[in-house]
Structures are given as C-alpha cells and as structure tokens.
Backbone as ProteinMPNN parsed JSONL, in Angstrom:
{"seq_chain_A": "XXXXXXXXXXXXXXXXXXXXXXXXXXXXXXXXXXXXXXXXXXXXXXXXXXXXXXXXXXXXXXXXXXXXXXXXXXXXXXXXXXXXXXXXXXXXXXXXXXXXXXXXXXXXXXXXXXXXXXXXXXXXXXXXXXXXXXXXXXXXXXXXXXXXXXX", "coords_chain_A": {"N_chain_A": [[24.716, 14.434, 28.755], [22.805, 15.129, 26.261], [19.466, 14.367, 24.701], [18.429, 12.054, 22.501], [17.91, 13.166, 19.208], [16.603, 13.187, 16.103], [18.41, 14.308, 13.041], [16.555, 15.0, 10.705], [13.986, 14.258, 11.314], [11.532, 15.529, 10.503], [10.956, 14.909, 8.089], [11.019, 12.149, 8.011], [8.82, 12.123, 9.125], [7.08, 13.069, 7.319], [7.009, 11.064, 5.122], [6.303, 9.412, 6.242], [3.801, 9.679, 6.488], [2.865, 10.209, 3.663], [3.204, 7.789, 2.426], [1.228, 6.66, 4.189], [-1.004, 7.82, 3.159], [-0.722, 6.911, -0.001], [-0.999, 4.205, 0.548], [-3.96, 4.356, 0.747], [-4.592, 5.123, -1.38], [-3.856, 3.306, -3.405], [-5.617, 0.931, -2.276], [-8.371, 2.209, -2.39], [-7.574, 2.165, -5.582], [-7.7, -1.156, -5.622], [-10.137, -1.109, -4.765], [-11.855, -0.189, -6.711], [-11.323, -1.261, -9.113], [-12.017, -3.988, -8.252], [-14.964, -3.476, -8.141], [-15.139, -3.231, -10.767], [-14.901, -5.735, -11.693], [-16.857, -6.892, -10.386], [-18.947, -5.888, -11.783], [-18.36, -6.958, -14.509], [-18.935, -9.767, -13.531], [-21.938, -10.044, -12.719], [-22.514, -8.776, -15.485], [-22.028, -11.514, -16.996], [-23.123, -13.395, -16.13], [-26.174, -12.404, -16.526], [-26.071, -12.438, -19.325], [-25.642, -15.478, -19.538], [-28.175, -16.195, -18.362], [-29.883, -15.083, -20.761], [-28.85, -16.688, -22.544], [-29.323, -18.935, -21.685], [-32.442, -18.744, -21.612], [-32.941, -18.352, -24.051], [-32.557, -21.191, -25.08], [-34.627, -22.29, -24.007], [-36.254, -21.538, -25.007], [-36.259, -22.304, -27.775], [-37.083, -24.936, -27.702], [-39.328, -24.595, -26.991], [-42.517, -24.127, -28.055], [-42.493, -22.109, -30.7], [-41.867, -18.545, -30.314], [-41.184, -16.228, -32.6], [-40.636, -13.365, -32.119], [-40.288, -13.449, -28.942], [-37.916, -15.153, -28.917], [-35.602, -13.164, -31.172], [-35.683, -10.728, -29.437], [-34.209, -11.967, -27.031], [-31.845, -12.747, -28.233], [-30.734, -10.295, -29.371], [-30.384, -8.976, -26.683], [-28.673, -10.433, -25.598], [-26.906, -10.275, -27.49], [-26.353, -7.349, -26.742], [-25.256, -7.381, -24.278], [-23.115, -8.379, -24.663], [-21.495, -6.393, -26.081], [-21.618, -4.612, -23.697], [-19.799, -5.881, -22.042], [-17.502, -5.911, -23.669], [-16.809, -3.39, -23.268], [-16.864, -3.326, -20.671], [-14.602, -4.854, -20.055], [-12.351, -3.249, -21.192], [-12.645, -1.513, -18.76], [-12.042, -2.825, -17.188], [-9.489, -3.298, -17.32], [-8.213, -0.733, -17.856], [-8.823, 0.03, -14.844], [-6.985, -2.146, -13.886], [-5.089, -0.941, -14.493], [-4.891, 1.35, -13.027], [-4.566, 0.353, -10.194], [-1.99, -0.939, -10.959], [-0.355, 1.663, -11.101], [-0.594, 2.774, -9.127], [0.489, 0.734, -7.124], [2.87, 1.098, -8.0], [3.281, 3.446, -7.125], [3.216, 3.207, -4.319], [5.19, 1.639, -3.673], [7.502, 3.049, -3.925], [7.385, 4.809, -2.485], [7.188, 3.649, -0.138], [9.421, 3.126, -0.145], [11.598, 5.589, 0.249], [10.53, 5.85, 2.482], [11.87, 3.477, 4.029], [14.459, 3.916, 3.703], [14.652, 6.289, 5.04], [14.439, 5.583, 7.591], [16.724, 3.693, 7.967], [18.554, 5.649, 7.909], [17.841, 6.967, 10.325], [18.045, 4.988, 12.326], [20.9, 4.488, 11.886], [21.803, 6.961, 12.494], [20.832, 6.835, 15.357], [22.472, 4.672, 16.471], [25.545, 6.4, 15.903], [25.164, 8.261, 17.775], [24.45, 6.553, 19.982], [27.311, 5.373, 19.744], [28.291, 7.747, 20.392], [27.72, 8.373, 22.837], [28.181, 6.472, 24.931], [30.728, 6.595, 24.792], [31.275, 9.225, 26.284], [29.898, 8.553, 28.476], [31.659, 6.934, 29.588], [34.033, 8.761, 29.774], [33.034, 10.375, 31.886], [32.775, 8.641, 33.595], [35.702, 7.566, 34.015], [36.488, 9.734, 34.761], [35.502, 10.35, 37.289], [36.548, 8.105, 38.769], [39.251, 8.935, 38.526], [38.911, 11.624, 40.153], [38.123, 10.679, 42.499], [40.552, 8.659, 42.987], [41.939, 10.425, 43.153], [41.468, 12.297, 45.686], [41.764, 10.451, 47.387], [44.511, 10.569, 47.38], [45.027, 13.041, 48.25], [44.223, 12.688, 50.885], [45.46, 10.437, 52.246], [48.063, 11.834, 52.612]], "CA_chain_A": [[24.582, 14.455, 27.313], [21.129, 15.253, 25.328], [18.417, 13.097, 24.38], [19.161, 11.586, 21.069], [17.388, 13.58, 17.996], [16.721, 12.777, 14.92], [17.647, 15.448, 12.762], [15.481, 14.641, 9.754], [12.558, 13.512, 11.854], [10.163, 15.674, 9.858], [11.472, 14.57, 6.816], [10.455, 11.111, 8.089], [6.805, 12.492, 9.408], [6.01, 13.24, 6.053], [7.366, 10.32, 4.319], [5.689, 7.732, 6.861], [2.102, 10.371, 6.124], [2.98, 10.427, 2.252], [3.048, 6.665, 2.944], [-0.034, 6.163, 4.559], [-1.688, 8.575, 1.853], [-0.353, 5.936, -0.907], [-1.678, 2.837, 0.665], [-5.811, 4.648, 0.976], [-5.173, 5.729, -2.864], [-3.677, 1.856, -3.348], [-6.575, 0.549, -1.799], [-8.918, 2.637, -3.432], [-7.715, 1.597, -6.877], [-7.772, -2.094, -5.618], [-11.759, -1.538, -4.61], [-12.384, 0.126, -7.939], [-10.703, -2.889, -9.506], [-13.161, -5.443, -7.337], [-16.024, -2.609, -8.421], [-15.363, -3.505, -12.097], [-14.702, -7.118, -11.797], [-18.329, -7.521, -10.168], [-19.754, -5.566, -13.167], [-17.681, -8.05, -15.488], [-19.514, -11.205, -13.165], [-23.163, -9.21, -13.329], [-22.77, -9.046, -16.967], [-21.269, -12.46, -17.609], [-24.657, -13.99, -15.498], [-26.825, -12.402, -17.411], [-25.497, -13.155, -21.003], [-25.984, -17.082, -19.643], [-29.424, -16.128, -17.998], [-30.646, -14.85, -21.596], [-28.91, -17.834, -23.467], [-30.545, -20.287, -20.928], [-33.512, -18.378, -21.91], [-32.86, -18.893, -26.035], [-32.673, -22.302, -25.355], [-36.272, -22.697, -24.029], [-37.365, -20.602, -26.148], [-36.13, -22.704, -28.679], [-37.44, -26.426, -27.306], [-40.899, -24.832, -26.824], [-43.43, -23.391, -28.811], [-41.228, -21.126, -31.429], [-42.382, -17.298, -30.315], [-39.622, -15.922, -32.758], [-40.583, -12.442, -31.573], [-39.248, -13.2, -28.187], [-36.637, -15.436, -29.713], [-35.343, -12.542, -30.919], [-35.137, -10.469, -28.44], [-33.15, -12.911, -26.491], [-30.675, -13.218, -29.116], [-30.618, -8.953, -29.243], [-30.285, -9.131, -25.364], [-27.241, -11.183, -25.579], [-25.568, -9.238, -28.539], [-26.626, -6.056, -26.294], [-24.731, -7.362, -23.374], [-22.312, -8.866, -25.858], [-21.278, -5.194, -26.252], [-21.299, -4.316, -22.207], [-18.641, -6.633, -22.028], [-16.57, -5.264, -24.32], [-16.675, -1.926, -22.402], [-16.365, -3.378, -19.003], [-13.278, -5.597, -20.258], [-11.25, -2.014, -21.083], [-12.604, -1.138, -17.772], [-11.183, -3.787, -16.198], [-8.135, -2.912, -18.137], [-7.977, 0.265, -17.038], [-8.885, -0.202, -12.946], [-5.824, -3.027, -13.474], [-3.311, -0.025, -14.795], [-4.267, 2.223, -12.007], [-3.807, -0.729, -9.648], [-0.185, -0.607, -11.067], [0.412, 2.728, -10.793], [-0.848, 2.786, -7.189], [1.505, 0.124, -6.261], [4.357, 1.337, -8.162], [3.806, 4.876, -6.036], [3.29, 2.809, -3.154], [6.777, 0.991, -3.269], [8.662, 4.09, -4.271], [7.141, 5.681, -0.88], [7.756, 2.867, 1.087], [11.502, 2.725, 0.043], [12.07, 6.236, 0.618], [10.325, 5.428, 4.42], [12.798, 2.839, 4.807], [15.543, 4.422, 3.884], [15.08, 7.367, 6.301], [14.027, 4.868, 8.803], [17.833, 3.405, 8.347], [19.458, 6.751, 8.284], [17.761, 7.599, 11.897], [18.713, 3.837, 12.629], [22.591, 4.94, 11.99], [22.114, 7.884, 13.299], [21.183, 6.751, 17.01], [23.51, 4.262, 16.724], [26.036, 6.912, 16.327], [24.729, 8.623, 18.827], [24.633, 5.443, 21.161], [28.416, 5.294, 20.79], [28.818, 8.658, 21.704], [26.923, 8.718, 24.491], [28.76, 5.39, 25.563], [32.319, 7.669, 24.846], [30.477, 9.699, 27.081], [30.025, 8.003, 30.072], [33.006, 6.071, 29.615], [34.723, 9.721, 29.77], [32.365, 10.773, 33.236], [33.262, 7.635, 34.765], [36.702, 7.613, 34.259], [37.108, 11.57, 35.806], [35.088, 10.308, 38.259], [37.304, 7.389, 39.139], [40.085, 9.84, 39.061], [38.794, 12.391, 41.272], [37.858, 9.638, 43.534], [42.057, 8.454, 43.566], [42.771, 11.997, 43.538], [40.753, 12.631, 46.971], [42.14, 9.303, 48.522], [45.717, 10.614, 47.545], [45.344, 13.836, 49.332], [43.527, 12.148, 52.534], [46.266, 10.071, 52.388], [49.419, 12.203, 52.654]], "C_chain_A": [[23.1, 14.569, 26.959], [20.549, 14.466, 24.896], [18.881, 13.191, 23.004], [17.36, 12.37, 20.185], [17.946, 13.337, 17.069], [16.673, 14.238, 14.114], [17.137, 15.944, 11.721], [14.4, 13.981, 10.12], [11.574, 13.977, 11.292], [9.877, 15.523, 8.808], [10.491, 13.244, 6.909], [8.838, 10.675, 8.652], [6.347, 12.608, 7.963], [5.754, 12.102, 4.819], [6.256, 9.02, 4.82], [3.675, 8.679, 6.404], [2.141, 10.166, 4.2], [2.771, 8.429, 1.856], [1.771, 5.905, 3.258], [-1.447, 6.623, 3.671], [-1.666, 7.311, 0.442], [-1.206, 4.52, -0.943], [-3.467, 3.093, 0.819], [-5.723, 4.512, -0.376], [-4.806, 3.941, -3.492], [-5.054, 0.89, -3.361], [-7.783, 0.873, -2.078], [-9.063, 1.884, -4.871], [-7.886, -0.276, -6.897], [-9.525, -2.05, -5.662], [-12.362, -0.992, -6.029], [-12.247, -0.923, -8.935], [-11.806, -3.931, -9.436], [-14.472, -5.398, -8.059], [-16.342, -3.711, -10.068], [-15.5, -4.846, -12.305], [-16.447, -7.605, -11.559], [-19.193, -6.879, -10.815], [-19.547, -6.962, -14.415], [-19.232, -9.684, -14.629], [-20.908, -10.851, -13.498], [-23.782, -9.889, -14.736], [-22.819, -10.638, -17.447], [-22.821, -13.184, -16.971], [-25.892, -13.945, -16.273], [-27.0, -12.589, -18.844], [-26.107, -15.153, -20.644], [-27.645, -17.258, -19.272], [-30.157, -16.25, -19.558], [-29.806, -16.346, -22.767], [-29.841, -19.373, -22.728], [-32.435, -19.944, -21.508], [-33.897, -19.032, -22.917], [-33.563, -20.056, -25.892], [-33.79, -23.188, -24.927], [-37.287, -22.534, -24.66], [-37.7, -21.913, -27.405], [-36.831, -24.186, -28.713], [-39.174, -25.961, -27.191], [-41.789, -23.987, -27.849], [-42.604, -22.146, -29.623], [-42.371, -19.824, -31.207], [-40.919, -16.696, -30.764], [-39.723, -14.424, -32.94], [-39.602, -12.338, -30.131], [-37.797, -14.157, -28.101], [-35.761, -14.37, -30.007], [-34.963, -11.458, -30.358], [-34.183, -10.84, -27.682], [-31.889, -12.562, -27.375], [-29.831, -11.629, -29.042], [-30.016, -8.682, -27.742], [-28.964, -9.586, -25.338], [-26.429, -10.488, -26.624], [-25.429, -8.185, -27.783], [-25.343, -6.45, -25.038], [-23.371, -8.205, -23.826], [-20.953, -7.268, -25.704], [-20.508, -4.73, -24.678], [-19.96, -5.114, -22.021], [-17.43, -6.18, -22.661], [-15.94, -4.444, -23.849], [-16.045, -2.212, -20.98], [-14.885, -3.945, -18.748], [-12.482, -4.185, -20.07], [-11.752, -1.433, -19.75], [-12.034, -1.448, -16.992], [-9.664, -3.608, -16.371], [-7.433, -1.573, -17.656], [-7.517, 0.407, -15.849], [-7.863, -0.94, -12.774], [-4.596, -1.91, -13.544], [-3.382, 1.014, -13.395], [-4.054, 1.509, -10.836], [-2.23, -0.412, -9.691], [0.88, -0.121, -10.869], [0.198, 2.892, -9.388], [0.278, 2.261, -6.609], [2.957, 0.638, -6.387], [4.395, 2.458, -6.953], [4.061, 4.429, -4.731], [4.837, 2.413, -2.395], [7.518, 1.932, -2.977], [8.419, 4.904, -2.619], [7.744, 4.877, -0.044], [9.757, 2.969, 1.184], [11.788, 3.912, 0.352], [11.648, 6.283, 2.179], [11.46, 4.692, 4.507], [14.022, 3.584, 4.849], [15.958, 5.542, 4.972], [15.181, 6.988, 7.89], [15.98, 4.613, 9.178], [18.484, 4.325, 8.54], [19.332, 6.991, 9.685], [18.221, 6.22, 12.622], [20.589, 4.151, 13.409], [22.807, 5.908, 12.769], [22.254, 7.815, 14.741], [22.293, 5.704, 17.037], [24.908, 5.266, 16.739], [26.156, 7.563, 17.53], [24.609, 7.884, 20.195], [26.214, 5.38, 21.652], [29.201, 6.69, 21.286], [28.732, 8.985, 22.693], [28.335, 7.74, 25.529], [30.375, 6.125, 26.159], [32.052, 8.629, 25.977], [30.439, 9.354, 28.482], [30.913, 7.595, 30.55], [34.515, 7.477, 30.272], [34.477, 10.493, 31.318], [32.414, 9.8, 34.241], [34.613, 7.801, 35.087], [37.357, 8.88, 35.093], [36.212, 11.179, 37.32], [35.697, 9.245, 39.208], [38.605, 8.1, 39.621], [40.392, 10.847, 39.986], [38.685, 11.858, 42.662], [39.633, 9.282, 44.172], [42.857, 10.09, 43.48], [42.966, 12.711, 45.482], [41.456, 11.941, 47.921], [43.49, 9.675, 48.681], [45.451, 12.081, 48.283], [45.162, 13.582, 50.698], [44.456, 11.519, 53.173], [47.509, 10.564, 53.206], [48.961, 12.91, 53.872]], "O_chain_A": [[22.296, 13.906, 27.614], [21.24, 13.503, 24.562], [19.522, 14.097, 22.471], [16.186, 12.153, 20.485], [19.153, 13.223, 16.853], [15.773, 15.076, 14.169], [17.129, 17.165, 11.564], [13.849, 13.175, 9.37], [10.56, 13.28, 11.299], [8.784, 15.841, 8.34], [9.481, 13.115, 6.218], [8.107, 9.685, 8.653], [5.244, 12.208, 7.589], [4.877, 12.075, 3.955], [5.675, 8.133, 4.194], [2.645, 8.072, 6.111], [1.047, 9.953, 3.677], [2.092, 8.077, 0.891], [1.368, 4.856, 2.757], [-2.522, 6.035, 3.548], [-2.755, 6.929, 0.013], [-1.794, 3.94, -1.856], [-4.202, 2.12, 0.986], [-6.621, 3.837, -0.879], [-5.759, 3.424, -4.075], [-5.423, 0.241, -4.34], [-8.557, -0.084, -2.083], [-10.036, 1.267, -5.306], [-8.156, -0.806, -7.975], [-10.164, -2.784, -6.416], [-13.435, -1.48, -6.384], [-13.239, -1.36, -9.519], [-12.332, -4.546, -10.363], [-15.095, -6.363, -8.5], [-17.236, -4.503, -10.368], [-16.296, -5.171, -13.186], [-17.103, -8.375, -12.261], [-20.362, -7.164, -10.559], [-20.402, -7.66, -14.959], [-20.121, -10.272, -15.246], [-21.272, -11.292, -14.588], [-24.639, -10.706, -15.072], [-23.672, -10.95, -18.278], [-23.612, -13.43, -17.882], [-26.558, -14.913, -16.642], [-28.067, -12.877, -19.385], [-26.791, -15.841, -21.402], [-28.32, -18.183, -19.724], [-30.89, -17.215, -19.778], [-30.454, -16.806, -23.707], [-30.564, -20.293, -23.111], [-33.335, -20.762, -21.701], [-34.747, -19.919, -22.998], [-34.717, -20.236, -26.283], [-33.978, -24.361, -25.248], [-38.43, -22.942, -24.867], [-38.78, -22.337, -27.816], [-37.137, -24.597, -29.832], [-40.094, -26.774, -27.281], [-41.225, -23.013, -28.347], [-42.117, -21.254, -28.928], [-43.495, -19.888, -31.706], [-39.91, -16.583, -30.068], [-39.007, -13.975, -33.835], [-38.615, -11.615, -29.993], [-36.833, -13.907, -27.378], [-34.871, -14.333, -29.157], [-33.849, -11.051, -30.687], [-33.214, -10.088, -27.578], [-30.943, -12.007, -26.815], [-28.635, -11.57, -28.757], [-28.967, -8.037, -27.775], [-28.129, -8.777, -24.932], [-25.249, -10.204, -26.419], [-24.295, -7.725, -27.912], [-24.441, -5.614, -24.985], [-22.669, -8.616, -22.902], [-19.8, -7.328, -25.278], [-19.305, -4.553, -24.485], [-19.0, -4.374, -21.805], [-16.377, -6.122, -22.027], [-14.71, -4.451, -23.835], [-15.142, -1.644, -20.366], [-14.157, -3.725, -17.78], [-11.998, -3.926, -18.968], [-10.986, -0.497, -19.523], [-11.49, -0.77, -16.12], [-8.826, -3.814, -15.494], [-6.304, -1.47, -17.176], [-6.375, 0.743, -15.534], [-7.383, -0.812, -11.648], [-3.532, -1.926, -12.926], [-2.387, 1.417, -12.793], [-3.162, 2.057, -10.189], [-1.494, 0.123, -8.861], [2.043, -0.459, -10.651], [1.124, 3.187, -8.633], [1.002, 2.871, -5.822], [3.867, 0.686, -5.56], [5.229, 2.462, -6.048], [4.887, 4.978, -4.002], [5.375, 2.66, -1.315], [8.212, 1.91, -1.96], [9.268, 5.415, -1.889], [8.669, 5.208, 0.698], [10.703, 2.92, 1.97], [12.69, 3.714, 1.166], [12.429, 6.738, 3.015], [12.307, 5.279, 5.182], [14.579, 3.865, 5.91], [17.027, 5.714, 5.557], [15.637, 7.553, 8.884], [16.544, 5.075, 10.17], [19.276, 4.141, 9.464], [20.336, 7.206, 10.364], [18.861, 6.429, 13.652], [21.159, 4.1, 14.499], [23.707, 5.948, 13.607], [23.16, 8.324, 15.401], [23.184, 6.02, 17.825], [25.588, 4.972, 17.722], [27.142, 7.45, 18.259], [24.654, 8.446, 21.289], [26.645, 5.347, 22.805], [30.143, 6.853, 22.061], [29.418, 9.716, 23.407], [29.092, 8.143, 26.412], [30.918, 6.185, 27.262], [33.041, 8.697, 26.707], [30.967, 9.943, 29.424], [31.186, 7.713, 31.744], [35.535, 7.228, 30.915], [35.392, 11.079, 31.895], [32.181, 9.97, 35.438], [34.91, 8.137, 36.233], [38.362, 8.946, 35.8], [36.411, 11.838, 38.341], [35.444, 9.376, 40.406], [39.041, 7.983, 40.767], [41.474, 11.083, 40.523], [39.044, 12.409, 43.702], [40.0, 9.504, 45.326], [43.973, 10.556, 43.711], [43.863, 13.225, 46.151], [41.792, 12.408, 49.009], [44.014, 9.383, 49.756], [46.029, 11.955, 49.362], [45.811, 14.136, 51.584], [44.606, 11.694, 54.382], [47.952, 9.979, 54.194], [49.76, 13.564, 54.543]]}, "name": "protein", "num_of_chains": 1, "seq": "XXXXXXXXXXXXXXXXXXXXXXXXXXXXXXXXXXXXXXXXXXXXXXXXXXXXXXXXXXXXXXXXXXXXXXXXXXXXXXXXXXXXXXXXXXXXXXXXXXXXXXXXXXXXXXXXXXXXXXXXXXXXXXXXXXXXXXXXXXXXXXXXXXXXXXX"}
C-alpha cells in the first residue's frame, strides 16, 4: 500500500505560511503599540518635569518671564498628549485587527490540520484492512501448500 498523502497538503503550506505572516504583522502592530505608549510615558515625564519646574519657579524669586514659559511648556505638551492619546487609540485598533486576522488564520490552520488528522486516520484503517487482507491470503496460501504436501 502507498505512503499516506495528504491531499490538501498545499492548502495547509499556505495556511500554516499565511499564519506565520499574521503573527510578524501581529507583532508588529503590538511593537507599534509599545512605540506609542513610550511616547505617551516621554510626554507624561515631561509635563511633571516642567510643573516641578513651575513650582520653583514659584517659591523663588518670581521671574514671571520664565514662569511663563513653564506654564506654555506644559499647555504645549498639554496638546502632545492629546495627539499621542488618538495614537494610542489607533496602534490599540490595529492591535485588534491584527489579532482578529490572526485567529481567523489560526482556525482555518487548525481546521486543515484536523481534516489531514481524519484523513490519516482513514488511511490508518485502511492500511490496517490492508494488512489484515495480506495476512490472511498469506495464512491461506500457507494451509493451501500444507494441504497439497499433505495429500
């Protein structure tokens, strides 16, 4: 009997590559994600840097030139924030969509995985029918032989 083929195996080459394609672009949108998040921390540092600032400003000698500034500085990055938030907003949706594509790949991998599953198992019990069928003629030829040797 023939070696067991699968006979959607390239079906399942492209699915397990379409697959592995999914989880770089996945992974991708997770590091773009990370990207934005450590813009978000950045920003969020410096907003407390320039209010830590204010507030020396404010305890020492009033220079309400760079008083202001400060205060401008912090509305300015006031703003950045704003921007980087819908960024973050963003980098989270293609996150989303990454994973959703990701799943939808993976499940059509599994599923072909179980079809070639079923399949060798079919294929296991025909083989088995198989041998079971080359033993038994071979058992027979065997009491065939002994009954002519016999007589």
């Amino acid at each position: 009997m023939n070696k067991f083929q699968y006979s959607m195996q390239g079906i399942l080459n492209i699915k397990n590559k379409l697959e592995a394609q999914e989880k770089i672009e996945f992974q991708n949108a997770v590091n773009q994600l990370n990207h934005e998040l450590a813009k978000m921390d950045a920003l969020v540092k410096r907003q407390y840097d320039y209010e830590m600032e204010l507030r020396f400003l404010m305890k020492q000698k009033l220079d309400l030139l760079r008083i202001r500034q400060c205060e401008e500085a912090i509305e300015i990055v006031k703003g950045y924030m704003k921007k980087q938030k819908k960024e973050i907003e963003r980098a989270e949706r293609q996150v989303d969509i990454a994973r959703e594509r990701l799943t939808e790949v993976m499940v059509e991998r599994k599923t072909h995985e179980i079809l070639k599953d079923r399949a060798f198992e079919q294929y296991r019990r025909e083989y088995e029918k198989w041998e079971s069928s080359v033993v038994d003629e071979n058992i027979s030829y065997k009491h065939a032989k002994e009954g002519d040797e016999n007589q």
